[in-house]
N, C-alpha and C positions, 0 to 999 in steps of 0.2 A: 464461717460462711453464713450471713445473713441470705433467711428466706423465711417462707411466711409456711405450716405444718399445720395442715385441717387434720386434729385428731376426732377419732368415730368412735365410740363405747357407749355402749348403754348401761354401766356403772359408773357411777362418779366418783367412787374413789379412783379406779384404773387413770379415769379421765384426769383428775386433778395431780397424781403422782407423775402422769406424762407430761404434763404442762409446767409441771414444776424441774424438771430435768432438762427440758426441750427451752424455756426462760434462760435458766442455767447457763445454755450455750448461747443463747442471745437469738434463739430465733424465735419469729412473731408469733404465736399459738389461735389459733381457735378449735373452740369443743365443739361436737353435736354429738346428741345424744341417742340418735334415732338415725335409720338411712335417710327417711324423709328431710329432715333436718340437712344432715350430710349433705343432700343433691344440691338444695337449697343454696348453702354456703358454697357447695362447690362453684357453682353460676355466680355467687354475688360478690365473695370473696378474692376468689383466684388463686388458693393457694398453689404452692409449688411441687408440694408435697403430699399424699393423704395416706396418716398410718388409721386401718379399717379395722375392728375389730369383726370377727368374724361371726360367732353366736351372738345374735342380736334377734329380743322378736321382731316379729312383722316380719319385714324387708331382713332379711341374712345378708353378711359380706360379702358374697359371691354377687348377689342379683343387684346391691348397689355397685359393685365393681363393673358390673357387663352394662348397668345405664353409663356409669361414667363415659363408660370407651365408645361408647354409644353415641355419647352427647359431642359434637364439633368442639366445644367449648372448653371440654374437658378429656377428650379423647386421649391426650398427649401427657397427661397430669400422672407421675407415676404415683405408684399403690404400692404402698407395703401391708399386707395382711398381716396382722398378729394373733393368734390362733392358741388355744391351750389344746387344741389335737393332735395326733402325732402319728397318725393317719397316712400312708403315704398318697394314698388316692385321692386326699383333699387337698396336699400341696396341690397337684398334678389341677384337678378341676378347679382351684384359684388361680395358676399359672393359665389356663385355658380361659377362665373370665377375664383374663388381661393383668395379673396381679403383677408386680414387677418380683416380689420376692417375699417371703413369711418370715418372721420370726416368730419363736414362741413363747410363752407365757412362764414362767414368767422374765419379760423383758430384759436380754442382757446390752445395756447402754451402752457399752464399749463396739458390740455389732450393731446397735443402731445410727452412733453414728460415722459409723465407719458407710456404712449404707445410705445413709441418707449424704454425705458427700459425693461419692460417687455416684447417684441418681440426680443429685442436684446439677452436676458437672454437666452431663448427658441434656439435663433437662435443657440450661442455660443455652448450652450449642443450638439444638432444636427451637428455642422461643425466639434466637435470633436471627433464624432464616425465617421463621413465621413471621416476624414482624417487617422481615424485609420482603417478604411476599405476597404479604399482605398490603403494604402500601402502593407495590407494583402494581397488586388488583385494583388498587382504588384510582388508579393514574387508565386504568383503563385494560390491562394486559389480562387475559383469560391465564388463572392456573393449569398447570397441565393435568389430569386425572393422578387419582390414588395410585400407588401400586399394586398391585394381584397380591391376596391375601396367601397365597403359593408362592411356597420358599422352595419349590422347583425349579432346579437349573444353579441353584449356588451354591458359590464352592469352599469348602471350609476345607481352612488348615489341621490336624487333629498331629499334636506333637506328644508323643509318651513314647516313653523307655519302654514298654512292657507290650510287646508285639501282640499277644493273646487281645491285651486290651483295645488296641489298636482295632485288632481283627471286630470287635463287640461292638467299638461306640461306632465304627465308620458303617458298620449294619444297621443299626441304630438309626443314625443321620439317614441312609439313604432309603430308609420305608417313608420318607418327604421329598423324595426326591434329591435330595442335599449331594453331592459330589465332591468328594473327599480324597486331598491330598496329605498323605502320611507323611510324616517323618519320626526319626529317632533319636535324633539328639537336635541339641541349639543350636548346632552349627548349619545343619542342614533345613530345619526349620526356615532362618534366619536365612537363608538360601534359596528358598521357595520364596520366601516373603519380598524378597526383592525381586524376582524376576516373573510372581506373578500377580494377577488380580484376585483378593480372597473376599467374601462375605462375612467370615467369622473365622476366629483362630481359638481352634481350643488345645490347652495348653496346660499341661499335666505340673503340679508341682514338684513331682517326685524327678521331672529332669533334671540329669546330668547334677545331680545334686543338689538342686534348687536353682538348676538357671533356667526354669520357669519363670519368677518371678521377673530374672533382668529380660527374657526375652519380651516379657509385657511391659517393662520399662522403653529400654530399645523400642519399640514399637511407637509408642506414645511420643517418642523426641525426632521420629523422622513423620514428615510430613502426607510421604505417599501410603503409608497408612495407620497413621493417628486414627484415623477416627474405623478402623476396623474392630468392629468390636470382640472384647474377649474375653473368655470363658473357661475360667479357672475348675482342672478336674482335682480335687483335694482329699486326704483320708480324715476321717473326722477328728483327730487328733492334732491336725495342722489347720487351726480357728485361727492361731497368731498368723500365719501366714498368708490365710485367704483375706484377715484385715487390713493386710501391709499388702497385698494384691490390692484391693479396692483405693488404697488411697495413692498408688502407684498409676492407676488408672483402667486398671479390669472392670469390667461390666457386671457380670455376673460367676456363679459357681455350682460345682454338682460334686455331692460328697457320695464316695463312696460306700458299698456296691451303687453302681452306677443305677438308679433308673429308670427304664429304656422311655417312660413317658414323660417322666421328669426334663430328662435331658433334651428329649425332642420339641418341649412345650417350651424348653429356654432358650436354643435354639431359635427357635419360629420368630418367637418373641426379637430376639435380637438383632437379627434378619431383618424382618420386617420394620423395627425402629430405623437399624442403615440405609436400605432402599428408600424410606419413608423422608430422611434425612437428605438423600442424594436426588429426591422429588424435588426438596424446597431447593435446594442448590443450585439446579438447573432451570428452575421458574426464575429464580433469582438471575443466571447467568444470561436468560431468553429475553427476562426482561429488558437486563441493561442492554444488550443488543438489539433493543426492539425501541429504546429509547434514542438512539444513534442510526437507522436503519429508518431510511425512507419504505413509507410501506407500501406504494405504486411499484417502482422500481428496484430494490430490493438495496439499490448503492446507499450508504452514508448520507447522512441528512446536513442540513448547514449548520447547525450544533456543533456536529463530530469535525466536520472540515475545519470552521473557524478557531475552532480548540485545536486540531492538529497545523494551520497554518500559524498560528503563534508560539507552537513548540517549531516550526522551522523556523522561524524568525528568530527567537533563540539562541538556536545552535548553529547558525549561519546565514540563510537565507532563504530565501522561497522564488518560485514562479508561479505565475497563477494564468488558467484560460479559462476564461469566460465563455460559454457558451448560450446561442440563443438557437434554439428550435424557426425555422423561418415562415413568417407567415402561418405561426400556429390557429392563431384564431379561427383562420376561417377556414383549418382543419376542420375544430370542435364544430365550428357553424354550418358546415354543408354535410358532416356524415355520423354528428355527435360524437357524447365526452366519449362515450366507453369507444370509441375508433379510433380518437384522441389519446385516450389514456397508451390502448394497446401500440399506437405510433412511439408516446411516450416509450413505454419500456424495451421496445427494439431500439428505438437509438440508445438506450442507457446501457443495452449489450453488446452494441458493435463499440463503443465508446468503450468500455471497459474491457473488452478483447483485443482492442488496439494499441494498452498502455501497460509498462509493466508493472509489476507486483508491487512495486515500495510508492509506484502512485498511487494519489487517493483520487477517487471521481467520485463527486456526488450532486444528488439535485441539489439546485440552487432555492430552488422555488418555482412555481410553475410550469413553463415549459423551459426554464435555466438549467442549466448542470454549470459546473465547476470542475476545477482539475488543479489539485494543489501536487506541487511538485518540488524538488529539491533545486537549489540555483541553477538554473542553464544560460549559456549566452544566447543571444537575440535568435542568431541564425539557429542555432538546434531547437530552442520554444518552437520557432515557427514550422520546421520541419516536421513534431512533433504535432502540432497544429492541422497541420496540411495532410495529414494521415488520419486522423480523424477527421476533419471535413468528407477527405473521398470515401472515408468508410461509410459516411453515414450519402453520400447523394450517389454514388455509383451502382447502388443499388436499388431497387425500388422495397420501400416497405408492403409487405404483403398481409393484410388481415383479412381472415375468410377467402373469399373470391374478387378480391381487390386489390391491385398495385398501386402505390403511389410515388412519387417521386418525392420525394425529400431531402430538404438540404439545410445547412447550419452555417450560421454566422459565429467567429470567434475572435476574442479580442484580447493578447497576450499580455503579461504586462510581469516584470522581473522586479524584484524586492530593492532599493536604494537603501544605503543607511540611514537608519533612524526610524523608518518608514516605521506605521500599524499597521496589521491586517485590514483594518477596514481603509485606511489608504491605499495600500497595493491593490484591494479589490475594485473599489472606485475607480483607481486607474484604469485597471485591465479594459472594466466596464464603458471609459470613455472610447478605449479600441475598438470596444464591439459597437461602439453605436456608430462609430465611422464607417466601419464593413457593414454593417447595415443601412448607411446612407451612402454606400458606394455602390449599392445593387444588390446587396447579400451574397450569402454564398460563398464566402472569402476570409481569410483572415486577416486583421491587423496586429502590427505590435506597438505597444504605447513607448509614444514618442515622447522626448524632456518637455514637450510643452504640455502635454498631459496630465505630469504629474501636477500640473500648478491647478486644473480642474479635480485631480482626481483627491490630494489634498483639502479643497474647498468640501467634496461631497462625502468624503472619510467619513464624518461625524454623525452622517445620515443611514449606515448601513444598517 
């Protein structure tokens, strides 16, 4: 797995023996020698990865770790601290300055890269909703806000054989709030998992004989939840197993005796990365829907229409009704836009309350909507026509303390063989301009002579 690994030490032999292992496997290296350095490269470079050493003068591991998660830029960049302490209080206050995970000194290369795969994996998912959310920002669409740094309210799985333990870590979990669903074997586990929504699954190796590990396989191959992340409980004896976890697709691990800050700082951490994850997902899903999505009227934009009226063409055929707002102008001219707009959007909801579900209705442009539909013959188009007309003039539009009467012109037109989208539209459009030189108010359907105009202006939509 090519990626780029900003290594931190302020000894250069450390530094030179990691770059020479880290080559080895074929990924890009750079050194710094100092935190200053470190931050530097972190901004300039962009690595994927940063393994930190922890005793450094000046600037310590800990306090470049908390700028990193600090910095926009590099907030999302995991950390592996590598440390010659053995401290338990120092894992726990590196997990707390955002470390993803320690190793210690001196360096065993088989857990490292077993580690840096699985961080890399996490990472890759993560850089490519950012990059898709990023562009959505640049098209114009506001991100949604961070998530609450409170892993209050979510619910982890905790699967182990050993009831007692059971009883410790779900105490544990819940001094954060965390809510915790138990289980005791993989069967039941795997049973939960299906039926409900989790934030985190932790997952004992010592199940059911090791179907720990296939339940965090299982996990990773069904798609509703892949990307829940999970957290291997292990005895320190079973290293081969949390490595064959990690490249199976486990997130992280807590060896036993459990502890209780340890596990709660992995926890958060994990937590926090999902929801973080399920932020960009949703800016991402807001966006594309905000790309399609007239933002007056709330209907489908002429984008979305044009693209869904050539998937009916397709698969058999279409109908289309043109619609015109009547005598909009000297709406907007005698009571202004925003009386205009708000006319706008009450016919765009009597309009869409009058049609069923598998129709699309969207603005046209302007004061236009559209109505793409599956084939109908003449007489039901027009029916269909005629029910929206009186929805929108039998009632008066009311904005504030003013009624107005409003009415719409429509001009039907049905898909012939061979036909474009932008012919069938044209046609429709020669209908409406007939019902609007017949007085307004009214619908037409396009007639065979039609098409001979509405072919000519195709080219022009």
């Amino acid at each position: 797995m090519t990626a780029r690994v900003l290594v931190v030490d302020d000894i250069a032999a450390n530094l030179k023996l990691l770059e020479a292992r880290l080559n080895a496997e074929y990924y890009e290296v750079a050194l710094a020698s100092s935190g200053a350095e470190a931050l530097r490269l972190a901004q300039s470079w962009a690595p994927d990865v940063i393994l930190l050493d922890v005793m450094m003068p000046g600037m310590d591991g800990y306090e470049v770790c908390r700028l990193l998660k600090a910095t926009p830029q590099t907030a999302y960049v995991p950390v592996v601290m590598i440390t010659a302490l053995v401290d338990q209080a120092e894992r726990v206050r590196g997990l707390e300055a955002g470390a993803d995970d320690f190793l210690s000194k001196p360096v065993d290369h088989t857990t490292l890269f077993a580690r840096l795969r699985a961080l890399l994996r996490t990472k890759q998912v993560l850089d490519a909703f950012r990059l898709r959310a990023e562009t959505a920002k640049d098209l114009g669409f506001e991100p949604l806000p961070d998530p609450s740094k409170s892993v209050a309210g979510a619910h982890a799985l905790l699967a182990t054989e050993d009831e007692a333990e059971a009883q410790a870590l779900s105490a544990i979990l819940a001094q954060d709030g965390i809510m915790v669903t138990q289980a005791s074997d993989a069967s039941i586990a795997w049973d939960r998992l299906l039926h409900d929504n989790f934030d985190l699954a932790v997952l004992s190796l010592w199940l059911d004989d090791g179907e720990g590990l296939r339940l965090a396989s299982r996990m990773r191959a069904q798609s509703s939840m892949r990307e829940v992340p999970v957290l291997l409980v292990a005895d320190s004896d079973q290293r081969s197993q949390v490595l064959r976890g990690f490249d199976l697709g486990a997130n992280d691990h807590v060896l036993r005796p459990v502890d209780a800050n340890e596990l709660r700082a992995r926890a958060r951490n994990q937590i926090r990365r999902k929801r973080y994850q399920e932020r960009l997902r949703a800016d991402l899903q807001r966006s594309l829907e905000m790309a399609v999505t007239d933002s007056l009227t709330g209907l489908r934009n002429r984008r979305y229409v044009m693209r869904h009226l050539e998937g009916l063409l397709r698969s058999g055929g279409a109908t289309v009704l043109l619609i015109d707002v009547d005598r909009f102008k000297s709406v907007n001219d005698t009571y202004g836009h925003a009386f205009g707009d708000a006319v706008l959007r009450e016919v765009a909801e009597r309009l869409r309350l009058h049609l069923r579900a598998v129709d699309v209705v969207a603005r046209f442009g302007g004061e236009e909507f559209i109505v793409a539909m599956a084939p109908q013959p003449p007489d039901d188009a027009g029916m269909v026509a005629e029910r929206l007309r009186l929805s929108v003039c039998e009632q008066p539009v009311r904005v504030g303390n003013r009624a107005l009467a409003v009415s719409i012109s429509i001009g039907a037109a049905a898909a012939v063989p061979d036909c474009t989208v932008e012919q069938l539209v044209a046609t429709a459009d020669v209908a409406l301009y007939r019902a609007k030189a017949k007085g307004r108010n009214r619908v037409e359907i396009a007639e065979p002579s039609d098409w001979v105009r509405g072919h000519a202006q195709g080219g022009a939509l």
